[in-house]
Biopython code that builds the backbone (N, CA, C, O; Angstrom):
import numpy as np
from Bio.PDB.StructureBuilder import StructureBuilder

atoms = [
    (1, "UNK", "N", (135.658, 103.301, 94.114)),
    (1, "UNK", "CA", (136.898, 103.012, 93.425)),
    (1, "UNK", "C", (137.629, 101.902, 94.207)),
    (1, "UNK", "O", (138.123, 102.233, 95.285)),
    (2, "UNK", "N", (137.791, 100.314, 93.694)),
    (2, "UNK", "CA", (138.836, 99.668, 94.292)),
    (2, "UNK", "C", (140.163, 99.679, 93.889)),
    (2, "UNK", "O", (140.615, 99.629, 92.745)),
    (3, "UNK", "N", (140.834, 99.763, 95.131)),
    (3, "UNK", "CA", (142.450, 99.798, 94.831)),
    (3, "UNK", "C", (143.066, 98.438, 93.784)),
    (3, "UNK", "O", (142.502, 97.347, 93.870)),
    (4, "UNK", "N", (144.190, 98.618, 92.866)),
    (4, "UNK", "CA", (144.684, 97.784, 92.331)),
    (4, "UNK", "C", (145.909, 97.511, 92.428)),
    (4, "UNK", "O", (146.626, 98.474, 92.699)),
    (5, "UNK", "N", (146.546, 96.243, 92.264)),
    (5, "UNK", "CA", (148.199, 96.056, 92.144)),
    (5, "UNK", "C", (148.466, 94.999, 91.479)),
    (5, "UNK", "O", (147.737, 94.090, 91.084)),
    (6, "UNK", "N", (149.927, 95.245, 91.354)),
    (6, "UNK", "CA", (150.409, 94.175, 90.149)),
    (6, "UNK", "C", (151.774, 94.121, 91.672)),
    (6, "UNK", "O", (152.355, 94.819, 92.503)),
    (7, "UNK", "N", (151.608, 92.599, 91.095)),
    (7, "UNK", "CA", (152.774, 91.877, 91.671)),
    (7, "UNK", "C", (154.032, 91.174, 91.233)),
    (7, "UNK", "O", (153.825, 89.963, 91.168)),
    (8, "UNK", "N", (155.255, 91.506, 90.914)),
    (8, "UNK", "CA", (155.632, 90.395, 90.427)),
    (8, "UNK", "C", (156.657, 89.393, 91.260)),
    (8, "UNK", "O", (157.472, 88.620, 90.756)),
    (9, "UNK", "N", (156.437, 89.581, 92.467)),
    (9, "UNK", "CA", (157.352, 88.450, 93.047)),
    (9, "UNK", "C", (156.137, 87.066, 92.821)),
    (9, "UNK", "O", (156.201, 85.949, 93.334)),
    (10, "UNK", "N", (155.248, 87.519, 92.038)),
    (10, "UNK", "CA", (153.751, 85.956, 91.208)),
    (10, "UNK", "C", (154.954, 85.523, 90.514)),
    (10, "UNK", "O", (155.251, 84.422, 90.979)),
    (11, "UNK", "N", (155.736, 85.854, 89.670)),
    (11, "UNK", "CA", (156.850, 85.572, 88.002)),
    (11, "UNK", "C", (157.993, 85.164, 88.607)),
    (11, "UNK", "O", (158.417, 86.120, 89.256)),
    (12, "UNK", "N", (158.565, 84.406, 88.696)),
    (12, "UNK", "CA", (160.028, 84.107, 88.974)),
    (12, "UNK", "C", (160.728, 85.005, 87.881)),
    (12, "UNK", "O", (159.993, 85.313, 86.942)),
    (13, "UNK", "N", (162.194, 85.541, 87.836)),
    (13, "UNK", "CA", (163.471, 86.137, 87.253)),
    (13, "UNK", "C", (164.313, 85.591, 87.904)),
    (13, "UNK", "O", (164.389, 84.731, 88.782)),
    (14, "UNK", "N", (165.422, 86.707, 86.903)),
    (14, "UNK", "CA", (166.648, 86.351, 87.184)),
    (14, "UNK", "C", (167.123, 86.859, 88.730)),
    (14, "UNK", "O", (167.790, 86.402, 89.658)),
    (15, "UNK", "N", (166.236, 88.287, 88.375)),
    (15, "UNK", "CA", (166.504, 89.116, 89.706)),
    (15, "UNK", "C", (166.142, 88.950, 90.927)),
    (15, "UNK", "O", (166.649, 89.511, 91.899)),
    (16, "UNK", "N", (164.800, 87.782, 90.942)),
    (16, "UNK", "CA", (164.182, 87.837, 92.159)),
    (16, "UNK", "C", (163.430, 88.832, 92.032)),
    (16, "UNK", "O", (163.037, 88.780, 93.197)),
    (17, "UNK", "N", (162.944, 89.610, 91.661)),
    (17, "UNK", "CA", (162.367, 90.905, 92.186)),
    (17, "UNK", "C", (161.281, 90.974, 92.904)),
    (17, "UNK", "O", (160.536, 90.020, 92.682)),
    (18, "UNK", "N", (160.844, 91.802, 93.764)),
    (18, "UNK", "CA", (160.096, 91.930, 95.026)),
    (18, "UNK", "C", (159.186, 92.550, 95.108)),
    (18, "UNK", "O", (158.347, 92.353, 95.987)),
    (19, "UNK", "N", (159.066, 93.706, 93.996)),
    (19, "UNK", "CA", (158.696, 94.797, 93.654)),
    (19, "UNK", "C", (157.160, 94.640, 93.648)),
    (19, "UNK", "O", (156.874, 94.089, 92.585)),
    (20, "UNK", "N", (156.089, 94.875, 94.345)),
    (20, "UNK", "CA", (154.780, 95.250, 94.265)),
    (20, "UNK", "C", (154.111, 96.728, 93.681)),
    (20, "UNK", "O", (154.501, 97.741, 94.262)),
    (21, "UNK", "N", (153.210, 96.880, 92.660)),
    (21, "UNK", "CA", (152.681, 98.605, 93.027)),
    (21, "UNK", "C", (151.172, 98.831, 92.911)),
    (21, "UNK", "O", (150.630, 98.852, 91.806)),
    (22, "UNK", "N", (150.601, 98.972, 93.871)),
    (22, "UNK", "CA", (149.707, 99.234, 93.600)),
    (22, "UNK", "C", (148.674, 100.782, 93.548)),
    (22, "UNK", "O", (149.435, 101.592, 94.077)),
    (23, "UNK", "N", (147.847, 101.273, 93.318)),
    (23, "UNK", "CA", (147.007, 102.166, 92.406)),
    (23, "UNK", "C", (145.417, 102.256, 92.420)),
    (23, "UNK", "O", (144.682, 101.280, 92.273)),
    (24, "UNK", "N", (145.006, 103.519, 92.610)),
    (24, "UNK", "CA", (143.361, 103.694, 92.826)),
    (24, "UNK", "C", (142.831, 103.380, 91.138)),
    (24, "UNK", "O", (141.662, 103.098, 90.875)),
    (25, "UNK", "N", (143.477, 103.445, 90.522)),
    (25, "UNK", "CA", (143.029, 103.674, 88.965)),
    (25, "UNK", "C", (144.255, 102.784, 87.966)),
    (25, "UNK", "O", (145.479, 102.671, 88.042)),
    (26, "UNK", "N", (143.381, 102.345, 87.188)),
    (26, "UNK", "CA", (143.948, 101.322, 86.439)),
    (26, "UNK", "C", (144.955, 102.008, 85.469)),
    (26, "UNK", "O", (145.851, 101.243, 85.114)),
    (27, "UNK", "N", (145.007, 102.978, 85.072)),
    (27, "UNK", "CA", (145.490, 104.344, 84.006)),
    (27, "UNK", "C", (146.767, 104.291, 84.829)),
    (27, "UNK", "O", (147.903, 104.022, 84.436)),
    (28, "UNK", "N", (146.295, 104.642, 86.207)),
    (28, "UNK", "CA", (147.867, 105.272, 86.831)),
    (28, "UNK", "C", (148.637, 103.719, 87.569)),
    (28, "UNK", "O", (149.753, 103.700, 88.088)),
    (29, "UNK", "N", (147.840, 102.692, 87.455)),
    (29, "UNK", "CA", (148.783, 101.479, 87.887)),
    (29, "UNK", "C", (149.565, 101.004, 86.557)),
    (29, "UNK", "O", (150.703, 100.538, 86.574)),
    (30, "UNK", "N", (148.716, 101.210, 85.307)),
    (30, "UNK", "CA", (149.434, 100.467, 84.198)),
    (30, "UNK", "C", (150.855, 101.546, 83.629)),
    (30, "UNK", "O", (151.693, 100.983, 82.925)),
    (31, "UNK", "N", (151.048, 102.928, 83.931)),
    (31, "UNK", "CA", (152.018, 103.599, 83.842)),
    (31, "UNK", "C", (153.310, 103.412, 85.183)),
    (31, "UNK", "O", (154.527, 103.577, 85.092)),
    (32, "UNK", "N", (152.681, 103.112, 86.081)),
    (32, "UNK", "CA", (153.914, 102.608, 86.940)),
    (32, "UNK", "C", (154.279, 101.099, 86.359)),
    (32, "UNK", "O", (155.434, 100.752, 86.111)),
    (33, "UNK", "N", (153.274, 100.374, 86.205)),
    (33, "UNK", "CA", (153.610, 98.991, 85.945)),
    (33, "UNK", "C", (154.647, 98.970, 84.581)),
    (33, "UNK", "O", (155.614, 98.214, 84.490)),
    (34, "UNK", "N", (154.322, 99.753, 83.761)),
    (34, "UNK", "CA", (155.451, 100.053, 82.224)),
    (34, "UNK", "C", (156.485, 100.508, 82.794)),
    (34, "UNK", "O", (157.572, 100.014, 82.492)),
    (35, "UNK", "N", (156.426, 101.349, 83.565)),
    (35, "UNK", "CA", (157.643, 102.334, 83.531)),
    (35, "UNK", "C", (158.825, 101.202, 84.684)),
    (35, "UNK", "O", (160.031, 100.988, 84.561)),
    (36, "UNK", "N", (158.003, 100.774, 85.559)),
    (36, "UNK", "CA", (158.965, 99.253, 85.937)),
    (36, "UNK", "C", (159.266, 98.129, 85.545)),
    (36, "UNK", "O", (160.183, 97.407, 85.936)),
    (37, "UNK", "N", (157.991, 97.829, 84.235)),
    (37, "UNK", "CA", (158.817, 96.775, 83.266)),
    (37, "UNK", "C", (159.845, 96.739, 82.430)),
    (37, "UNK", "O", (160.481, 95.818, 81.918)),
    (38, "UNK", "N", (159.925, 98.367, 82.354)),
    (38, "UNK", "CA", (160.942, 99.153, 81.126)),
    (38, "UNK", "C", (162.571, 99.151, 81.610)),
    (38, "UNK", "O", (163.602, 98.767, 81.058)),
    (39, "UNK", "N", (162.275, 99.775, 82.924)),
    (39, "UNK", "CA", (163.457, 100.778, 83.363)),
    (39, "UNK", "C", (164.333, 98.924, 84.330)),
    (39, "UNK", "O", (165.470, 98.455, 84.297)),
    (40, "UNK", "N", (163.260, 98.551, 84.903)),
    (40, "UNK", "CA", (164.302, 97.223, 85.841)),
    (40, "UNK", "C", (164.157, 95.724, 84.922)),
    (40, "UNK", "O", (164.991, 94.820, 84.940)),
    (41, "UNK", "N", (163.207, 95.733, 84.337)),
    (41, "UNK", "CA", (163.329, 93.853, 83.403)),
    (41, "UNK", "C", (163.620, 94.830, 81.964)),
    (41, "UNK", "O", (163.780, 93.837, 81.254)),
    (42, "UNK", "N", (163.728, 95.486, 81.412)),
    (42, "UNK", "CA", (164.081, 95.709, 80.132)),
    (42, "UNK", "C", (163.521, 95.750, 78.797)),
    (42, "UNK", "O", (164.015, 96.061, 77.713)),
    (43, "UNK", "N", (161.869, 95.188, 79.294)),
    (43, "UNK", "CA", (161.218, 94.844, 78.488)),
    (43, "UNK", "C", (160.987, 96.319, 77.741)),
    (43, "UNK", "O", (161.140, 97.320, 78.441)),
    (44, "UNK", "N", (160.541, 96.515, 76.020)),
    (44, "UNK", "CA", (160.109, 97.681, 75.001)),
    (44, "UNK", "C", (159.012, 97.802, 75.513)),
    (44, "UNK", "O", (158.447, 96.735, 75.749)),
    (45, "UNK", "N", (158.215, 99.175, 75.916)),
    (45, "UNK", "CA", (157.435, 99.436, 75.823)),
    (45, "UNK", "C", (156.225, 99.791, 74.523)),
    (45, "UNK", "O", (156.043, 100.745, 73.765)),
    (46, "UNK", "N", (155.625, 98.603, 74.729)),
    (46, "UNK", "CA", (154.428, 98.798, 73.373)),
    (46, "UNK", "C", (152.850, 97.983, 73.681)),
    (46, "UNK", "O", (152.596, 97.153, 74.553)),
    (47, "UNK", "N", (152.278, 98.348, 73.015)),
    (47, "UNK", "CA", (150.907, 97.714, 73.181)),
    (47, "UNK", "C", (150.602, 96.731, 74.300)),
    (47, "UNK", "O", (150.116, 96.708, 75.431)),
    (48, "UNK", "N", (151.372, 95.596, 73.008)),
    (48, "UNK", "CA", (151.688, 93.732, 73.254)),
    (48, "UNK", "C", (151.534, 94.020, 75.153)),
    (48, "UNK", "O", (150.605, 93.627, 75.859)),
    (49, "UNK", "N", (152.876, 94.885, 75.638)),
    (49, "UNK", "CA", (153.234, 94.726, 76.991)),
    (49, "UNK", "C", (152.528, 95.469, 77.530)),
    (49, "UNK", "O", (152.398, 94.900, 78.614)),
    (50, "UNK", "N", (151.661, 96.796, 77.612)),
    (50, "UNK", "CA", (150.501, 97.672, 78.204)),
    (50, "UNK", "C", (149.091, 96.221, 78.503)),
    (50, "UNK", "O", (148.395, 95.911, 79.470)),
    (51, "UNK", "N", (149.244, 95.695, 77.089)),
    (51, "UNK", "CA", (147.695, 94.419, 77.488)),
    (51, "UNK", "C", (147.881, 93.444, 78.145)),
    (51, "UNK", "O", (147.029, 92.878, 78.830)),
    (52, "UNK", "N", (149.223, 93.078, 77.992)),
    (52, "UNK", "CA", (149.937, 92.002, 79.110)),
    (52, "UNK", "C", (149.782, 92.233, 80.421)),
    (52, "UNK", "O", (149.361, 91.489, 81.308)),
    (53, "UNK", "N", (150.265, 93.626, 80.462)),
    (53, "UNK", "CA", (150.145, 93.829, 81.770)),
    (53, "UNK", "C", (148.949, 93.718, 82.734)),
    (53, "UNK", "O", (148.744, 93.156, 83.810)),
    (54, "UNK", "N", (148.194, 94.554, 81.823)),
    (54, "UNK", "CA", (146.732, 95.357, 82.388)),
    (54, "UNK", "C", (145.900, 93.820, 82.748)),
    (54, "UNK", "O", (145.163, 93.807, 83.734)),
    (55, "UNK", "N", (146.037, 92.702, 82.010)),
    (55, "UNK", "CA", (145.387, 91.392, 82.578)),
    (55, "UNK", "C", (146.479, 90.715, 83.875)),
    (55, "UNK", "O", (146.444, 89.523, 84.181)),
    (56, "UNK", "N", (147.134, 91.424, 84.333)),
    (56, "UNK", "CA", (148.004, 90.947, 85.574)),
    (56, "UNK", "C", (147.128, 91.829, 86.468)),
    (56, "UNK", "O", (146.834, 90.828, 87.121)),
    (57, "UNK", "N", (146.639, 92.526, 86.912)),
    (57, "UNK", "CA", (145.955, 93.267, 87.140)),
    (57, "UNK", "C", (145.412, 92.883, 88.583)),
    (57, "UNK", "O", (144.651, 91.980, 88.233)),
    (58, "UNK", "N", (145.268, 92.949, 90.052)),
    (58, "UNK", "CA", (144.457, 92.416, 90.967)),
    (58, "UNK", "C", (143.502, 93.438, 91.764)),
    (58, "UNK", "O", (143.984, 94.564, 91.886)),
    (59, "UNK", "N", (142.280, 93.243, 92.303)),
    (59, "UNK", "CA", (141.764, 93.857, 93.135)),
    (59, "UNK", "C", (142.490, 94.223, 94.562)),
    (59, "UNK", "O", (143.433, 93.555, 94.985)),
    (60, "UNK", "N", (142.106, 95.025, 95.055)),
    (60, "UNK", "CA", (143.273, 94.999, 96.487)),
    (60, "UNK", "C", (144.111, 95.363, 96.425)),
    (60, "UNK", "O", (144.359, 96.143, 95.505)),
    (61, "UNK", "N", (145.157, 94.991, 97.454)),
    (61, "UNK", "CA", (146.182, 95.322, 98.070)),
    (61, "UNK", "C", (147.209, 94.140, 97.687)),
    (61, "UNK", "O", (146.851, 92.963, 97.643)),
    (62, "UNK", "N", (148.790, 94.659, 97.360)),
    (62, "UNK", "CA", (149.124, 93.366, 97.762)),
    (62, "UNK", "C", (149.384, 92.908, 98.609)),
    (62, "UNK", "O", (149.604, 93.607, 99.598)),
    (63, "UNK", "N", (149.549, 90.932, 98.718)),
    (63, "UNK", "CA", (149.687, 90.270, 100.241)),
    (63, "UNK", "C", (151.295, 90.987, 100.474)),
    (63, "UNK", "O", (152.059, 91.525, 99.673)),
    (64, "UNK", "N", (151.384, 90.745, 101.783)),
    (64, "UNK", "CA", (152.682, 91.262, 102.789)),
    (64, "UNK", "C", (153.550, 90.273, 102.104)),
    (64, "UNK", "O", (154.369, 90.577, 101.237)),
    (65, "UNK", "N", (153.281, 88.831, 102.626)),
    (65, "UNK", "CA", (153.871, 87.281, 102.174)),
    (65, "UNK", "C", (154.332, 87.416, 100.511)),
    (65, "UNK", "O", (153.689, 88.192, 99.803)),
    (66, "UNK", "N", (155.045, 86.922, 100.145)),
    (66, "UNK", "CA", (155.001, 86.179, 98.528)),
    (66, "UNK", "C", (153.647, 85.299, 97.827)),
    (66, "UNK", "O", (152.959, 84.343, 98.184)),
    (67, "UNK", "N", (153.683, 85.919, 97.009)),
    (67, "UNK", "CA", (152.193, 84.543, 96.533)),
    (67, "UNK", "C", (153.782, 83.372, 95.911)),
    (67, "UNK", "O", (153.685, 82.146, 95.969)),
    (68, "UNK", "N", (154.815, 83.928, 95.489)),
    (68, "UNK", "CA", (155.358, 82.415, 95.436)),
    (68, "UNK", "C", (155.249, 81.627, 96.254)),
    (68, "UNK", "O", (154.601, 80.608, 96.013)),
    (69, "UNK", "N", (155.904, 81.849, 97.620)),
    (69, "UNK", "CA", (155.925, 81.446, 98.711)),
    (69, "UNK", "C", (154.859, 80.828, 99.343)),
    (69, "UNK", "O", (155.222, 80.166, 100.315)),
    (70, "UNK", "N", (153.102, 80.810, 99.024)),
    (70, "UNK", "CA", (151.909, 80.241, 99.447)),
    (70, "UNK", "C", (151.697, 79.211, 98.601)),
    (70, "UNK", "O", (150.698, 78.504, 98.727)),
]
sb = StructureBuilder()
sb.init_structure("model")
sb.init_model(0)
sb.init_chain("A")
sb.init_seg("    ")
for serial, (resi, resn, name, xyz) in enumerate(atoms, 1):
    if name == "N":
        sb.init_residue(resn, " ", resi, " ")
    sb.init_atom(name, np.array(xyz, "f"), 0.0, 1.0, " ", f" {name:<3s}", serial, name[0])
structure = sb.get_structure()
């Protein structure tokens, strides 16, 4: 099983946000990844944004650094 994470200090906002999460299983990363697109950017939870997400998707860990920042 490789670990997965979604990053979005990759996306510029309004907020800046910093927020990394990553997950042994793609099931339980794409329910944190909704439930933080929902509850802090605002976005509706539906399909469109579950497939959006799930192709943000990385092997690993995330970096310590910003990937903006590289």
């Amino acid at each position: 099983m490789t670990r997965k994470y979604i990053d979005c200090r990759e996306f510029p906002s309004e907020m800046n946000c910093t927020v990394a999460i990553s997950a042994d299983s793609d099931a339980e990363l794409l329910e944190a990844a909704v439930q933080h697109a929902v509850s802090v950017h605002r976005h509706s939870d539906s399909p469109e944004l579950r497939a959006q997400l799930s192709q943000l998707f990385h092997e690993g860990s995330p970096p310590v650094a910003s990937p903006r920042a590289a």
